[in-house]
N, C-alpha and C positions, 0 to 999 in steps of 0.2 A: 284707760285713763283713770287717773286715782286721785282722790280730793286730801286735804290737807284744809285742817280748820284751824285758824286762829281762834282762840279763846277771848286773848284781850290783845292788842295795839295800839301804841301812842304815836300819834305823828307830834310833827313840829308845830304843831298847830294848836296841839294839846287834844285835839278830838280822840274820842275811845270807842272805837270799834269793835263789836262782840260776832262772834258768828262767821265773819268774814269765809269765805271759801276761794281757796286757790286751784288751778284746775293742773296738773302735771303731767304733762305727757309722759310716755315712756321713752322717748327721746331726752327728753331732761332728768329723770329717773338712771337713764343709766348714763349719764354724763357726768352726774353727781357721785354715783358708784366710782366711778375710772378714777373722778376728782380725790375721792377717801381716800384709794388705794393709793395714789400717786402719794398723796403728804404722807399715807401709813410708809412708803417703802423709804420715800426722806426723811422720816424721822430712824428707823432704822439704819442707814445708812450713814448719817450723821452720831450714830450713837445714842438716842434719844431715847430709843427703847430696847429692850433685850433680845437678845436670840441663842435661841436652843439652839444648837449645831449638834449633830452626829458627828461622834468621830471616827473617823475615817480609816484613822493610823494608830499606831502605840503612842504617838508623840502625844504628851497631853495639852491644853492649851490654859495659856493662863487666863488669869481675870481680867487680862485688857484686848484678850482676843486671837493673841499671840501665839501659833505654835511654837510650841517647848522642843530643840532637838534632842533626841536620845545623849545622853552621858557618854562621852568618850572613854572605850575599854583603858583600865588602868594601865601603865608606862609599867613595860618590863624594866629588868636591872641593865640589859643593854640600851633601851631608849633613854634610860637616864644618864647612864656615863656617856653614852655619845653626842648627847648637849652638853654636859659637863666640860666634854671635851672640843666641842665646835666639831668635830668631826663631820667630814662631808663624804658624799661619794658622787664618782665620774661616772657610774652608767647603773638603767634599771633593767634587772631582767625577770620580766613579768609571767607570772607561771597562770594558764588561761584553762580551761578545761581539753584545749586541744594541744596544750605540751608549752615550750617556754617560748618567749617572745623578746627579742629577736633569739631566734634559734642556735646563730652565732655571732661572735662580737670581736674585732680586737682593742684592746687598752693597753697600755703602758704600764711597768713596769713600776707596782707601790700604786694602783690604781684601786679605789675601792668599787666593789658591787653589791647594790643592794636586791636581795636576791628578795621579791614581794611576790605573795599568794594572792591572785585577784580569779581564785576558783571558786568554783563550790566545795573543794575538797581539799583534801590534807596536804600539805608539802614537806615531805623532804630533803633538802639540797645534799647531794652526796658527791664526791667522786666516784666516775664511770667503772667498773667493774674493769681488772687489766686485760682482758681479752678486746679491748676496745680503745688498748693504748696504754700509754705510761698513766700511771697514778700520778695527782700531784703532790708532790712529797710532804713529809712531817706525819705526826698525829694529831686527832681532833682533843678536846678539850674534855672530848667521852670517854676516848681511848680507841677511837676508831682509825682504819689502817689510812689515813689521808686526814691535814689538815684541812682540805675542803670538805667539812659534815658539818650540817646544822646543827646535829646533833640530838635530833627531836622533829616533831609536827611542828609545821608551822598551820593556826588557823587560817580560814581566810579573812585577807586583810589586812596580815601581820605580815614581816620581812624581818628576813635577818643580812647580817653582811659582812663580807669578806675581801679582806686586804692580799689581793696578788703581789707576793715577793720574788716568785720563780717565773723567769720566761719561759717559754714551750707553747703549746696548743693542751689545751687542759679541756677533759671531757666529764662533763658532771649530770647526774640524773637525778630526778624523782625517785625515793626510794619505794616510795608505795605503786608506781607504777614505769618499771626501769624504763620503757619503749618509749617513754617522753625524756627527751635526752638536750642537750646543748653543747656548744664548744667555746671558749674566752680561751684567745689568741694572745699571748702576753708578749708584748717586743721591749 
């Protein structure tokens, strides 16, 4: 049990009391603690007081508490002519760490595909090697033997895309790892 002295007190009476001793249980001692803590964690939760936070992530947070998302990687020169242009496409084919998704597909004729890296690794969209079928005709924009070449890495995250104008069954691989393969059926 623990005491607590008034020095001085006014009642409504106007009497002044010196000395006074109140007596506190520890039962009221730690009611009064719970009490503190409750309005300390209302007033933080209201805003009222500050709070250190650890962060967690790269995202930084602002001054009102906010995490900040990371900056979106800059717009290549084909994400930009492709808003330019409204440009859409009718199917995605999602390159994963276990090869392309869906594996095969058919579309129409003048149909776009956006060929997107949701790997950990690098993507090259090629056409299949001809031991695995007809090439699909033309050259790349590299100089490569098929108009279906990305032409390059894709990060992950990025896509690129390509407008089928030839019908046939067209077979196209990862070039960083040919055994991950796909087929776009064009009718």
């Amino acid at each position: 049990m623990r005491r607590f002295v008034h020095k001085k007190y006014f009642s409504r009476r106007g009497a002044c009391y010196y000395g006074e001793v109140h007596n506190l249980s520890n039962r009221q001692l730690i009611l009064c603690a719970i009490g503190i803590v409750v309005v300390g964690i209302l007033l933080v939760f209201f805003g009222a007081l500050p709070v250190t936070e650890r962060q967690t992530s790269n995202n930084p947070i602002s001054p009102l508490g906010i995490r900040v998302p990371p900056p979106r990687p800059a717009p290549t020169s084909s994400d930009t002519i492709a808003a330019q242009n409204g440009d859409t496409f009718q199917l995605v084919v999602s390159y994963v760490n276990s090869g392309f998704e869906p594996k095969s597909a058919t579309i129409q004729k003048g149909d776009t595909v956006r060929f997107t890296d949701n790997s950990t690794g690098q993507l090259w969209v090629s056409a299949a090697p001809p031991a695995s079928g007809e090439r699909y005709p033309g050259t790349s924009t590299c100089g490569g033997t098929s108009a279906l070449d990305s032409c390059g890495a894709l990060q992950p995250g990025r896509y690129w895309e390509f407008t089928f104008t030839q019908t046939g069954a067209w077979q196209f691989v990862n070039s960083f790892d040919k055994s991950k393969s796909g087929t776009i059926t064009v009718q």
